[in-house]
TIDOMAR-136955 format. One record per residue (C-alpha): residue number from 0; residue in three letters; x negated, y negated, z negated. Coordinates in nm, 3 decimals, padded with zeros to 5 digits. Example, Ala and Ser with C-alpha at 12.3 -4.5 7.8 and 13.67 -1.06 7.14 Angstrom:
<pt i="0" aa="ALA" px="-01.230" py="00.450" pz="-00.780"/>
<pt i="1" aa="SER" px="-01.367" py="00.106" pz="-00.714"/>
***
This chain:
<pt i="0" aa="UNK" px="01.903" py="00.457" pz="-02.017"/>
<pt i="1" aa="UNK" px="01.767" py="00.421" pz="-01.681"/>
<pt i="2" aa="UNK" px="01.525" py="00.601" pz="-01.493"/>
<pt i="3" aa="UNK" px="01.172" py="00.470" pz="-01.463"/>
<pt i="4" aa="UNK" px="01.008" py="00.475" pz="-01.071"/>
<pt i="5" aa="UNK" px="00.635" py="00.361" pz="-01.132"/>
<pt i="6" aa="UNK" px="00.546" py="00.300" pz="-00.739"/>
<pt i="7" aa="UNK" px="00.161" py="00.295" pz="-00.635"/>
<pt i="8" aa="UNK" px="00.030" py="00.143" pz="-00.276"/>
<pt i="9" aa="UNK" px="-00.046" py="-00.163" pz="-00.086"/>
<pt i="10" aa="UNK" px="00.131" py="-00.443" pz="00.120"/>
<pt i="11" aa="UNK" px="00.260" py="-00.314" pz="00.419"/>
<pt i="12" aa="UNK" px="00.368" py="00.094" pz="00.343"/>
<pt i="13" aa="UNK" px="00.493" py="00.050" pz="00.013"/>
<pt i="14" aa="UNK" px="00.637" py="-00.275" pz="00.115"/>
<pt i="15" aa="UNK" px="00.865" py="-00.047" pz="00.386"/>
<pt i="16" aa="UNK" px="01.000" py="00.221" pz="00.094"/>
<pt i="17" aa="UNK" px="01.038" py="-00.051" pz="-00.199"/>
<pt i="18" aa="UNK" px="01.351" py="-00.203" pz="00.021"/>
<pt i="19" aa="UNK" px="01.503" py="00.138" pz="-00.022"/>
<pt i="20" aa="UNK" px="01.389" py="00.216" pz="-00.383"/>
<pt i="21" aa="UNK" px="01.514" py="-00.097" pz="-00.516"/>
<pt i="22" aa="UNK" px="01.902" py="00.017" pz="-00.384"/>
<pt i="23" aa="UNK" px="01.938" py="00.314" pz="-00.631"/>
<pt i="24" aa="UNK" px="02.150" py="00.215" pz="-00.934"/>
<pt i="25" aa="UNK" px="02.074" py="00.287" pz="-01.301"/>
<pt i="26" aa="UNK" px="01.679" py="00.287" pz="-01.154"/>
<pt i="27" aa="UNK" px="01.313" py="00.036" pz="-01.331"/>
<pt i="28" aa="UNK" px="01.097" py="00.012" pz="-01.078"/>
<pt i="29" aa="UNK" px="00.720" py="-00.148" pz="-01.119"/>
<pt i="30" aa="UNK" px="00.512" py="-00.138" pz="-00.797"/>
<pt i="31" aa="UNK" px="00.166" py="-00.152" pz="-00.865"/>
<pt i="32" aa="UNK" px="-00.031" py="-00.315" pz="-00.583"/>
<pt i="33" aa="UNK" px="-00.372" py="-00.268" pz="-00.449"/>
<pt i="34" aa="UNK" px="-00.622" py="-00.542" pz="-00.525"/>
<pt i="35" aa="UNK" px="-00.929" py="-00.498" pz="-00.261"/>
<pt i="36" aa="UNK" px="-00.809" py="-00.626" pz="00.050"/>
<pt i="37" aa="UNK" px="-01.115" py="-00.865" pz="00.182"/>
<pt i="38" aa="UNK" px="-00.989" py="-00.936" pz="00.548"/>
<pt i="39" aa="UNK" px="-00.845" py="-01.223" pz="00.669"/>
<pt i="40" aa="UNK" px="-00.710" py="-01.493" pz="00.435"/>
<pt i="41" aa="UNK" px="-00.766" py="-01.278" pz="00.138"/>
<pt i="42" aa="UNK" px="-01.125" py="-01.236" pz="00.221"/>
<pt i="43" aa="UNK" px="-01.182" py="-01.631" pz="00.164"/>
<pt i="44" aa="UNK" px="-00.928" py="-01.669" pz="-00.107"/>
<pt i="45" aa="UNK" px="-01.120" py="-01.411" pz="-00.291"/>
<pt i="46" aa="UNK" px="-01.473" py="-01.560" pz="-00.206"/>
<pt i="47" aa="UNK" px="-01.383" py="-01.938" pz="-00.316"/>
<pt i="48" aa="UNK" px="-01.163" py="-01.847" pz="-00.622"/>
<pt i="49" aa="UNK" px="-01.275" py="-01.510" pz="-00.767"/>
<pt i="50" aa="UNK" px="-00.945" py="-01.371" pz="-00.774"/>
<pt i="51" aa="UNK" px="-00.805" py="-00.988" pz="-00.651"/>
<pt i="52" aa="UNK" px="-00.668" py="-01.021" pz="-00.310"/>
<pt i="53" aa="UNK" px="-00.258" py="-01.173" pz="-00.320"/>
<pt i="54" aa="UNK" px="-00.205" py="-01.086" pz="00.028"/>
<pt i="55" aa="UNK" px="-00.026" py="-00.741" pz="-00.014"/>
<pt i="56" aa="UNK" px="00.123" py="-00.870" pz="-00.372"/>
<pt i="57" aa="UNK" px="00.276" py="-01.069" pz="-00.155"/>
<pt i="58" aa="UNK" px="00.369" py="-00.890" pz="00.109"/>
<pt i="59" aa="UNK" px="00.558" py="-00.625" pz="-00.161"/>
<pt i="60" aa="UNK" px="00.706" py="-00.915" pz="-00.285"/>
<pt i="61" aa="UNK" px="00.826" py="-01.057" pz="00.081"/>
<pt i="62" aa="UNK" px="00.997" py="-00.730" pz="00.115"/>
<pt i="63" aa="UNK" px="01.193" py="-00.715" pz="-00.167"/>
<pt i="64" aa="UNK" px="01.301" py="-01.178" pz="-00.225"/>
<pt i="65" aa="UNK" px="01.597" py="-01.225" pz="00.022"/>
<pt i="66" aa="UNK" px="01.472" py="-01.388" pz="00.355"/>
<pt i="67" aa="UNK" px="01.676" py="-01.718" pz="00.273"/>
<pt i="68" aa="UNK" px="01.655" py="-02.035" pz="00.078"/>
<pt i="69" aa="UNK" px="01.339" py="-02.315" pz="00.080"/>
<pt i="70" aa="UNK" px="01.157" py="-02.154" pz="-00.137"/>
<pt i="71" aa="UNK" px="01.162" py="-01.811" pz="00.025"/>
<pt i="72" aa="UNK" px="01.067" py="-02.002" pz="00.350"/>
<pt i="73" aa="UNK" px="00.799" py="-02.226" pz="00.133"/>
<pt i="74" aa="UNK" px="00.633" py="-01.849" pz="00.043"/>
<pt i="75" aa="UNK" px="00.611" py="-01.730" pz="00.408"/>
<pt i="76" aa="UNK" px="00.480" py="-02.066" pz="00.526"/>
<pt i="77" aa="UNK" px="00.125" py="-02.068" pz="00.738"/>
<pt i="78" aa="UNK" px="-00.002" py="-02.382" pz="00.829"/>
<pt i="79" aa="UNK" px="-00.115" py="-02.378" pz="01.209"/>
<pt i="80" aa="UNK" px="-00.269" py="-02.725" pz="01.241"/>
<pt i="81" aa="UNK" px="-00.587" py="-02.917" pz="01.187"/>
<pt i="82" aa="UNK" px="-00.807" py="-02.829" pz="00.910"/>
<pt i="83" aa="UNK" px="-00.564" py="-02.577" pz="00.696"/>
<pt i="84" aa="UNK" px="-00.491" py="-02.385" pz="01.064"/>
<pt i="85" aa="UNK" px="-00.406" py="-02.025" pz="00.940"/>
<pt i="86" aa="UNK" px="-00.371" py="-02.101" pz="00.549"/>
<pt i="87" aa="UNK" px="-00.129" py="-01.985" pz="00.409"/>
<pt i="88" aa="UNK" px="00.113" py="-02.186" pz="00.104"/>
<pt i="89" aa="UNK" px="00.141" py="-01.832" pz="-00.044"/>
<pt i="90" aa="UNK" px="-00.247" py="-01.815" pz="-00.115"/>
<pt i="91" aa="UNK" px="-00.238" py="-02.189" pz="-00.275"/>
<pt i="92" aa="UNK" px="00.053" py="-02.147" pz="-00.463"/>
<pt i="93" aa="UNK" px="-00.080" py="-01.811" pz="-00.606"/>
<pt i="94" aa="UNK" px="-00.417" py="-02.019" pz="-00.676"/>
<pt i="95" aa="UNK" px="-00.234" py="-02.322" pz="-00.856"/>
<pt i="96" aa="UNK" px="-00.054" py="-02.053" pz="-01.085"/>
<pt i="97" aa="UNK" px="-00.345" py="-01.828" pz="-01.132"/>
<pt i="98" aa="UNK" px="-00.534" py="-02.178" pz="-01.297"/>
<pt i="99" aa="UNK" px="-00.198" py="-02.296" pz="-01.460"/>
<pt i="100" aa="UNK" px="-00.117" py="-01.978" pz="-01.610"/>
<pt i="101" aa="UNK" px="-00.459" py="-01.889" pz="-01.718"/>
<pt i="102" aa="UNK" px="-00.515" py="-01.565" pz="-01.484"/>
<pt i="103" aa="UNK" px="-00.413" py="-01.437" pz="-01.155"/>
<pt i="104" aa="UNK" px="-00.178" py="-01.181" pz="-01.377"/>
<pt i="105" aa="UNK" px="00.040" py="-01.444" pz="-01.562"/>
<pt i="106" aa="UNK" px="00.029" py="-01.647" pz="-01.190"/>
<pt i="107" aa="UNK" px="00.230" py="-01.332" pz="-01.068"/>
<pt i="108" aa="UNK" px="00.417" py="-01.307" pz="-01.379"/>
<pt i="109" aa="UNK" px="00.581" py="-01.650" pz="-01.315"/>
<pt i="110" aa="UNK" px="00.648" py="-01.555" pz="-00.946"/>
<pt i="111" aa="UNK" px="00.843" py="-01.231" pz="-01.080"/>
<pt i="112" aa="UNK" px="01.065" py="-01.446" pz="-01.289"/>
<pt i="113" aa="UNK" px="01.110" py="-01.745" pz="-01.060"/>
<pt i="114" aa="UNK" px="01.226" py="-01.516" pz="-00.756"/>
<pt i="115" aa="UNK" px="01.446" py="-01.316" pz="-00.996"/>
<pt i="116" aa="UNK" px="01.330" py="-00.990" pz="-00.803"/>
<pt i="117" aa="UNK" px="01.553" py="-00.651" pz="-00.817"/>
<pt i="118" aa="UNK" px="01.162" py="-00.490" pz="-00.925"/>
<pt i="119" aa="UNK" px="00.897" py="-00.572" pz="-01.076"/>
<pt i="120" aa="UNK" px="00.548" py="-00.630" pz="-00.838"/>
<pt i="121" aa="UNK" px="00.181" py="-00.657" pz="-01.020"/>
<pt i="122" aa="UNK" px="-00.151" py="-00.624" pz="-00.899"/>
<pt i="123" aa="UNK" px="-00.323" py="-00.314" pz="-01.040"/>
<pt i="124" aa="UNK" px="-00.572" py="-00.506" pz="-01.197"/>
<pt i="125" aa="UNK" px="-00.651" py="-00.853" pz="-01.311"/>
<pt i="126" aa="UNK" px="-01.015" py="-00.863" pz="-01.161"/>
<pt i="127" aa="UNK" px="-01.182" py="-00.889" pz="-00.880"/>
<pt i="128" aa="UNK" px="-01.391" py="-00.526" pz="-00.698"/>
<pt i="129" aa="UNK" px="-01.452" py="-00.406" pz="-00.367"/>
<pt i="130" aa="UNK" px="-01.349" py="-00.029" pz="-00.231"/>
<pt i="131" aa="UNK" px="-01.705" py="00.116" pz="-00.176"/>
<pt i="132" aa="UNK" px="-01.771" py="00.408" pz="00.096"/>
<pt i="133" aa="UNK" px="-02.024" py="00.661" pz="00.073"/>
<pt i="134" aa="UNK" px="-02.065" py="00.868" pz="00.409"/>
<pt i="135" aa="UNK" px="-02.166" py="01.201" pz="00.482"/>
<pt i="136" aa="UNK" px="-02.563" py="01.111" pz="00.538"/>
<pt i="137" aa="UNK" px="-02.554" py="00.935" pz="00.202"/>
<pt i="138" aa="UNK" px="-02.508" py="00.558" pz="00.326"/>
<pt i="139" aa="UNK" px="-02.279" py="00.282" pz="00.154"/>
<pt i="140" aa="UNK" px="-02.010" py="00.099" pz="00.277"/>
<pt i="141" aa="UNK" px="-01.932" py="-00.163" pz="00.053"/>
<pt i="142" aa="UNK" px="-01.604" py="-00.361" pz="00.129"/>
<pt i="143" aa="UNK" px="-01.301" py="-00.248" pz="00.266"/>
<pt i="144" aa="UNK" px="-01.302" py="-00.457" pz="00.611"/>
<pt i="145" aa="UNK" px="-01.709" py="-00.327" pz="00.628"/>
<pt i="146" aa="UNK" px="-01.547" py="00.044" pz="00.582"/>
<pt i="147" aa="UNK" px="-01.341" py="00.020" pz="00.835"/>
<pt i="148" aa="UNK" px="-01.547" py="-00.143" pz="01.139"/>
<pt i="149" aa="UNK" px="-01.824" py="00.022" pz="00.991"/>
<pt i="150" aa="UNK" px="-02.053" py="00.130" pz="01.337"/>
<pt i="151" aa="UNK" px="-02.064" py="00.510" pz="01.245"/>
<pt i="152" aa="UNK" px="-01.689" py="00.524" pz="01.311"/>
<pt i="153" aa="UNK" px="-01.690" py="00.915" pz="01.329"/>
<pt i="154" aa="UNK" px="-01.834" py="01.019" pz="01.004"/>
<pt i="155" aa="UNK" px="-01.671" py="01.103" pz="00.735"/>
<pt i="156" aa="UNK" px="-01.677" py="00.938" pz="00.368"/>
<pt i="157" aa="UNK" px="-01.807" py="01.169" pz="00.136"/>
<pt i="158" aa="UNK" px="-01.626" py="00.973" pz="-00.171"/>
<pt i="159" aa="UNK" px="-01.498" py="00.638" pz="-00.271"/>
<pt i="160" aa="UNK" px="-01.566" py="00.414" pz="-00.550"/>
<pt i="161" aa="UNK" px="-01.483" py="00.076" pz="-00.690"/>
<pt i="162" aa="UNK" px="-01.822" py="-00.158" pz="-00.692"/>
<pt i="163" aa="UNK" px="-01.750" py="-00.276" pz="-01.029"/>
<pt i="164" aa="UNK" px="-01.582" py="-00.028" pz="-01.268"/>
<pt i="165" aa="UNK" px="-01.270" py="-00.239" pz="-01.407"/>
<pt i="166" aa="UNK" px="-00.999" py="-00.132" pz="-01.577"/>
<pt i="167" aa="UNK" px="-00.655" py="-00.103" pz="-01.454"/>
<pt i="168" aa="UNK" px="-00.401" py="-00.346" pz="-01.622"/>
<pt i="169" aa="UNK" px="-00.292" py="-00.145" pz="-01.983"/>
<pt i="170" aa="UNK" px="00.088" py="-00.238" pz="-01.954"/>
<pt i="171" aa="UNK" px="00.040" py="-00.029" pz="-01.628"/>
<pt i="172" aa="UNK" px="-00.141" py="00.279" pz="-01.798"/>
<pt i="173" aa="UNK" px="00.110" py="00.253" pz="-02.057"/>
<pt i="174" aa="UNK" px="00.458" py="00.266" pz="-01.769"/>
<pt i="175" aa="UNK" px="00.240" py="00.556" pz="-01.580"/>
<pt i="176" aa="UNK" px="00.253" py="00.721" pz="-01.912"/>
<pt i="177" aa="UNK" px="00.628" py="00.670" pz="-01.973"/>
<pt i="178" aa="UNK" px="00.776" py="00.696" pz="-01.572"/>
<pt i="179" aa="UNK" px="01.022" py="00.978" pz="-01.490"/>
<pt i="180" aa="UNK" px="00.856" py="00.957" pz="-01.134"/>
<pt i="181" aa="UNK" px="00.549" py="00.838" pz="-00.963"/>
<pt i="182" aa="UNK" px="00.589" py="00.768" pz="-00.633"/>
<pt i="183" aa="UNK" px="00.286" py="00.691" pz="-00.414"/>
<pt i="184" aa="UNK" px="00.327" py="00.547" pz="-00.092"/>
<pt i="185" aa="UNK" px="00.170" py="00.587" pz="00.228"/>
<pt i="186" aa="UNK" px="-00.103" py="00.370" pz="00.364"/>
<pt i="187" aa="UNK" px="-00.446" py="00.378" pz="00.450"/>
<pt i="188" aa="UNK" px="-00.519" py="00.651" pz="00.224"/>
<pt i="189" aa="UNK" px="-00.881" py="00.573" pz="00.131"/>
<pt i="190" aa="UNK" px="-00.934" py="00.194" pz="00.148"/>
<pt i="191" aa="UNK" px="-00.577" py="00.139" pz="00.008"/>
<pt i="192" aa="UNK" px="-00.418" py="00.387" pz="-00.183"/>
<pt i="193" aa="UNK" px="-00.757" py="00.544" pz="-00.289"/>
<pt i="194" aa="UNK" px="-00.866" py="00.202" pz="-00.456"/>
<pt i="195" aa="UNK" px="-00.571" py="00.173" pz="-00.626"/>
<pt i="196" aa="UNK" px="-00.595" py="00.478" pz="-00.829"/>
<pt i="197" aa="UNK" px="-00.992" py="00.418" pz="-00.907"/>
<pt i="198" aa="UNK" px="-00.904" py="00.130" pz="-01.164"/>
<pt i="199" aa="UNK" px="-01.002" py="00.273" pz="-01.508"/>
<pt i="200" aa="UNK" px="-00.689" py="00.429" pz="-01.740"/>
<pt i="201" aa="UNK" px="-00.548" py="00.482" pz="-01.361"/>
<pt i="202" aa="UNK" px="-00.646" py="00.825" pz="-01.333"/>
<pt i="203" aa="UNK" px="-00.604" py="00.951" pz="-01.663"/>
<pt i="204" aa="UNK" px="-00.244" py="00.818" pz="-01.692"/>
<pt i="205" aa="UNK" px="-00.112" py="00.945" pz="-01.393"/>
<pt i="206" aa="UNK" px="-00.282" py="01.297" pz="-01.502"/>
<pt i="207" aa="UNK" px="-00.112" py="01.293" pz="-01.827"/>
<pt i="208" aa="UNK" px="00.206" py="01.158" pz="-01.774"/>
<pt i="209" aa="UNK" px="00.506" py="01.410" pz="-01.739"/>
<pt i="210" aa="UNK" px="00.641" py="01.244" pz="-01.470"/>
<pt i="211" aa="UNK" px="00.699" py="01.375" pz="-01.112"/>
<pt i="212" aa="UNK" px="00.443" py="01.301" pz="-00.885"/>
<pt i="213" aa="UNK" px="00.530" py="01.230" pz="-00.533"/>
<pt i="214" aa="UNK" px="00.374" py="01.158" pz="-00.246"/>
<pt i="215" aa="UNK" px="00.514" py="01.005" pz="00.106"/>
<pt i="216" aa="UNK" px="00.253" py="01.129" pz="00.385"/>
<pt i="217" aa="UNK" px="00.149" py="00.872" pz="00.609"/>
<pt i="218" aa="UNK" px="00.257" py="00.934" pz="00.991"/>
<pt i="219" aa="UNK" px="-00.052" py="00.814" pz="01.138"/>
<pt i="220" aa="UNK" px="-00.422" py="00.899" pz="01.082"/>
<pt i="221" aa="UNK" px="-00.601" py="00.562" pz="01.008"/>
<pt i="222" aa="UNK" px="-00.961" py="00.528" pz="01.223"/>
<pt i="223" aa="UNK" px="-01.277" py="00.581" pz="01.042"/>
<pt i="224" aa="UNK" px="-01.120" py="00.726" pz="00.737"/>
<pt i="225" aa="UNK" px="-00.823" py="00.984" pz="00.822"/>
<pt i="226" aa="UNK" px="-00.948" py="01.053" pz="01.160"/>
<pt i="227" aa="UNK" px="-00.817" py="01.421" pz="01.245"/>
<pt i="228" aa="UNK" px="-00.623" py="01.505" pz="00.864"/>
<pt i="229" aa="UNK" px="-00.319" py="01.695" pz="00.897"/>
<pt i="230" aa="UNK" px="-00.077" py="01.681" pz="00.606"/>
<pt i="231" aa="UNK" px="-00.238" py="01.932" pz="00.349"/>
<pt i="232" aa="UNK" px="-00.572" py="01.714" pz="00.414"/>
<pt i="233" aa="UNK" px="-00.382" py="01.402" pz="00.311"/>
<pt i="234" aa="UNK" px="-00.260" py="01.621" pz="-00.026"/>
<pt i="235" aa="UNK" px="-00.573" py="01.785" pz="-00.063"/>
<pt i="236" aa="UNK" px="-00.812" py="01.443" pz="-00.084"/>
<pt i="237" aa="UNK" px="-00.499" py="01.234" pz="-00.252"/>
<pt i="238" aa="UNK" px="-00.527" py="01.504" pz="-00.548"/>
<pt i="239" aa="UNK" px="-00.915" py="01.480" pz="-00.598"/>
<pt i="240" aa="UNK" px="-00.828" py="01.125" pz="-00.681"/>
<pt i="241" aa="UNK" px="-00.495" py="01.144" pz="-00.898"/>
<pt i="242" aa="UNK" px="-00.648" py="01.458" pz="-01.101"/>
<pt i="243" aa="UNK" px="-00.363" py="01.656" pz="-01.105"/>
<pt i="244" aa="UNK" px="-00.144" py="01.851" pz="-00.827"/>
<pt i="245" aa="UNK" px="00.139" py="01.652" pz="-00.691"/>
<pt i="246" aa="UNK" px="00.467" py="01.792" pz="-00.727"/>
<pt i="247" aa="UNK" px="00.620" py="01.706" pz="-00.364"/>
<pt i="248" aa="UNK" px="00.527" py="01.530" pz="-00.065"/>
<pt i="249" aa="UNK" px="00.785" py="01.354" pz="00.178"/>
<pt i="250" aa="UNK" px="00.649" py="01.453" pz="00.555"/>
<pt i="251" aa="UNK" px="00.765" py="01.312" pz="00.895"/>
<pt i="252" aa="UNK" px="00.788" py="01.609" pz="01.121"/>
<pt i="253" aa="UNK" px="00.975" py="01.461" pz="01.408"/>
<pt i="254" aa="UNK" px="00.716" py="01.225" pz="01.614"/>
<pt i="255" aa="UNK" px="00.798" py="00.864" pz="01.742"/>
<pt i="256" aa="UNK" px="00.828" py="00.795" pz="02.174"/>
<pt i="257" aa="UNK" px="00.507" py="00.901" pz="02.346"/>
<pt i="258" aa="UNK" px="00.518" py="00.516" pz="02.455"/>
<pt i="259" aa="UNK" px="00.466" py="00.409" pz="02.084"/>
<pt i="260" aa="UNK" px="00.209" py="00.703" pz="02.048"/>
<pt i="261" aa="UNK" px="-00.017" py="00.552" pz="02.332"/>
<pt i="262" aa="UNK" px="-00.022" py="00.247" pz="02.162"/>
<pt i="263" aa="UNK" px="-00.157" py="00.425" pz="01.866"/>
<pt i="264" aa="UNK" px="-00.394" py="00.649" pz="02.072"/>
<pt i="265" aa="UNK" px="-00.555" py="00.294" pz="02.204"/>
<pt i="266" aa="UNK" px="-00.697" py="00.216" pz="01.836"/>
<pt i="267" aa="UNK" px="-00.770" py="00.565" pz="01.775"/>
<pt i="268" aa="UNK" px="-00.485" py="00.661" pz="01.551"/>
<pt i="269" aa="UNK" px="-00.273" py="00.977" pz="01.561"/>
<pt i="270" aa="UNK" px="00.039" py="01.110" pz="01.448"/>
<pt i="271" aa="UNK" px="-00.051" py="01.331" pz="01.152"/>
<pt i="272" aa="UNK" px="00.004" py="01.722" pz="01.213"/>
<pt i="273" aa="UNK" px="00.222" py="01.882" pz="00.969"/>
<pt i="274" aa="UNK" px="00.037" py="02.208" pz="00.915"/>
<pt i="275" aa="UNK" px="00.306" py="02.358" pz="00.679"/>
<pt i="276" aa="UNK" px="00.118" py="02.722" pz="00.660"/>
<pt i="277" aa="UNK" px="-00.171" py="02.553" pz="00.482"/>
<pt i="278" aa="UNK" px="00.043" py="02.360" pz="00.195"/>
<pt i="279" aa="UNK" px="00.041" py="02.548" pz="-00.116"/>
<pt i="280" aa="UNK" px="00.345" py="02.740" pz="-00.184"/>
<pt i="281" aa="UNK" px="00.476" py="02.583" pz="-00.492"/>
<pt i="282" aa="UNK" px="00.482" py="02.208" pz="-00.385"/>
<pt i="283" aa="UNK" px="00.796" py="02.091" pz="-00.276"/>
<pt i="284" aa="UNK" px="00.759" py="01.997" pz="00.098"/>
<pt i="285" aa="UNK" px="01.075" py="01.730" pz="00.194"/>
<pt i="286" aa="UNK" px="01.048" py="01.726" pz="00.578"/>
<pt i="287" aa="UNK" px="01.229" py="01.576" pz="00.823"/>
<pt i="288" aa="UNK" px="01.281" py="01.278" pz="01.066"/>
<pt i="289" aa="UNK" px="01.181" py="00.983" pz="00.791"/>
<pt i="290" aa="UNK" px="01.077" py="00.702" pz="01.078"/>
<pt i="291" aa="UNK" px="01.289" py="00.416" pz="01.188"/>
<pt i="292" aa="UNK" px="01.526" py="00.451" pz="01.444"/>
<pt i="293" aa="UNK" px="01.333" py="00.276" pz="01.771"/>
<pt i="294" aa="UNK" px="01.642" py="00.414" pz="01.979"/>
<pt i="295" aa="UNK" px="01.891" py="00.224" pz="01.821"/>
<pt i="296" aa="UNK" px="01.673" py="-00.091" pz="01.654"/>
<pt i="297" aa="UNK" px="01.493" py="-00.335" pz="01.851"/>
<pt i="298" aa="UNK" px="01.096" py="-00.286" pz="01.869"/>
<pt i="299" aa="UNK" px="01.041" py="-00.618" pz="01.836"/>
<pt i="300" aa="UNK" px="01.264" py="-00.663" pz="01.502"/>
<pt i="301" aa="UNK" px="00.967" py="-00.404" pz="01.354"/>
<pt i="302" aa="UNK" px="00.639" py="-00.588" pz="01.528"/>
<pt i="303" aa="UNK" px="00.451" py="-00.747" pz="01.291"/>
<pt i="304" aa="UNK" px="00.212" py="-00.876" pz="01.602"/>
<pt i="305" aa="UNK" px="00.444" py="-01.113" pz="01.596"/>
<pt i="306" aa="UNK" px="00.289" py="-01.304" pz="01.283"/>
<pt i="307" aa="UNK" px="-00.002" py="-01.560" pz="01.315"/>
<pt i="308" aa="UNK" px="-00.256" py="-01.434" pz="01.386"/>
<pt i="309" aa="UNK" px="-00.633" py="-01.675" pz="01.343"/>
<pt i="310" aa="UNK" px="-00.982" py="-01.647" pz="01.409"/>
<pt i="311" aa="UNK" px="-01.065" py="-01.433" pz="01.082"/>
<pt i="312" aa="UNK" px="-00.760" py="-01.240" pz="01.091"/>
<pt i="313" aa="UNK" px="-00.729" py="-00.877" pz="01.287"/>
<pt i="314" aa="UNK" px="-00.331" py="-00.719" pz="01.294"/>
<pt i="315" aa="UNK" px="-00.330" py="-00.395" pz="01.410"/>
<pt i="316" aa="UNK" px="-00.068" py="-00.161" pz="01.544"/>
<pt i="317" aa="UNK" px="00.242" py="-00.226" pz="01.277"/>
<pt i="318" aa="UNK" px="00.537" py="-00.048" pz="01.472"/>
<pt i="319" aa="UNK" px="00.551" py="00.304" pz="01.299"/>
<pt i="320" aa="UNK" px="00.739" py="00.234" pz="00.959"/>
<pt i="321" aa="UNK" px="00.956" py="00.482" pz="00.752"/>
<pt i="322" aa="UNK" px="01.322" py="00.442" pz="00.729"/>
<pt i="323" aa="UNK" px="01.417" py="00.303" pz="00.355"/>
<pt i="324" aa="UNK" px="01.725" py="00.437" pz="00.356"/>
<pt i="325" aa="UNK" px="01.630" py="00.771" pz="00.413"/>
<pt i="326" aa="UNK" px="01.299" py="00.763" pz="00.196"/>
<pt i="327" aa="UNK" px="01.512" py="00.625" pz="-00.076"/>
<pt i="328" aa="UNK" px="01.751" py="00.884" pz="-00.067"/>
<pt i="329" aa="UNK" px="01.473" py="01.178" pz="-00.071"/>
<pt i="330" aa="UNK" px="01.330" py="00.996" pz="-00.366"/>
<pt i="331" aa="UNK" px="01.697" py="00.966" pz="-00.552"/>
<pt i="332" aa="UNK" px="01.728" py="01.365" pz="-00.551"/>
<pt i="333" aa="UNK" px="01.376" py="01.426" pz="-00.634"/>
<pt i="334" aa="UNK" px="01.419" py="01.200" pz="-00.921"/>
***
């Protein structure tokens, strides 16, 4: 019987470990997919069709459909002319199926089956919330983009909270329940990873289930919501919000070029101290050099500033991403 890998994060960090994960033989994998992006494309998708945002969905997806055919081009196609300047086909198509198919779920569902993809990728949830921010002085951010360009930049959330209290998707709950690991991925941890695990059932699952629980540390702090965490700060406000201890955390402890880390430092972002004296003693701490190889890859191939970019749309350092290879390996053993 194979093993069961239920993964949890957004569009761009799980994205980078799902092209390892999906390598290991005898191995299920279901990504489940945050649903609150509201910047960019998504933000007016969501506003004109009352759908969760597609945009990471589809950027999980984009990692994991080979890069060649028509249709895999049709997918990655954005309009950059007249009137639909900056649309993208994946958002229409996604809207055709969601009104074909009878929900934004089943719309997915198809796109699963047509792409014939080595792992499964859902959105968390089949409706629509926002991430919502309360700060230390008691004031509410509601939205993720309003989070994060939020004017008191340097104070710290006190909590998060969906706006509306849905429920996660049950099929979900249920695979939490029955997974042999849990792996959740890095990214933004409040606005992304955070949201994710607020969907009702969400919590509860991931407390109960037997499986492993792993966690693969960012490498950057994230401005206005990871500003100055080291790595037991990551593990110490992930586990308020899975309800349970984690049973190992994957840390990069070898830093990229000081040229790459002055880009960072230019948006306020840091490379994320691994304080290894303040991790409890009985979580099992994987550390080691996890990044891609800048040395011996081209920057560019990794530069997602590269991509259109329109007049709603903000891209922000993308070249820090960990190596799949290696990740997937780490996860293999753990598993």
């Amino acid at each position: 019987m194979n093993r069961r890998i239920v993964s949890i994060g957004n569009g761009t960090g799980q994205a980078s470990i799902l092209n390892g994960l999906v390598t290991l033989e005898w191995v299920d994998i279901t990504c489940l997919v945050t649903t609150t992006d509201n910047g960019g494309s998504s933000a007016l998708i969501r506003e004109s069709l009352h759908i969760p945002a597609p945009w990471d969905v589809r950027n999980v997806i984009n990692a994991i459909n080979p890069k060649n055919g028509v249709l895999s081009k049709l997918l990655n196609y954005r309009f950059e002319e007249g009137e639909l300047a900056g649309t993208h086909v994946w958002n229409l198509i996604v809207w055709a199926l969601s009104r074909i198919q009878g929900s934004y779920l089943e719309g997915i569902k198809v796109l699963n089956e047509w792409l014939n993809l080595p792992a499964r990728v859902y959105p968390v949830s089949n409706l629509s919330t926002q991430i919502c921010a309360e700060l230390e002085d008691g004031s509410i951010c509601e939205w993720e983009w309003q989070i994060i360009k939020r004017e008191q930049r340097n104070m710290a959330v006190k909590r998060y909270f969906l706006k509306d209290n849905f429920p996660a998707i049950e099929e979900w709950v249920q695979g939490i329940m029955d997974a042999d690991l849990i792996v959740i991925c890095p990214g933004v941890l409040g606005s992304w990873i955070i949201s994710t695990l607020l969907f009702d059932g969400m919590q509860d699952s991931i407390r109960e289930s037997k499986a492993k629980l792993v966690y693969i540390c960012n490498a950057m702090t994230y401005p206005s919501q990871t500003d100055w965490l080291t790595v037991s700060d990551h593990i110490e406000l992930l586990e308020q919000y899975t309800w349970r201890g984690l049973d190992a955390v994957v840390v990069c402890d070898t830093a990229p070029s000081a040229e790459i880390l002055m880009m960072y430092a230019q948006q306020k972002s840091e490379f994320v101290v691994y304080d290894k004296e303040n991790i409890r003693q009985d979580l099992v701490v994987v550390a080691g050099d996890f990044l891609i190889d800048y040395v011996n890859d081209s920057m560019d191939e990794h530069n997602e500033l590269e991509r259109s970019v329109w007049k709603w749309q903000y891209v922000g350092a993308h070249w820090i991403r960990h190596d799949s290879e290696k990740i997937a390996k780490v996860v293999e053993r753990l598993l």
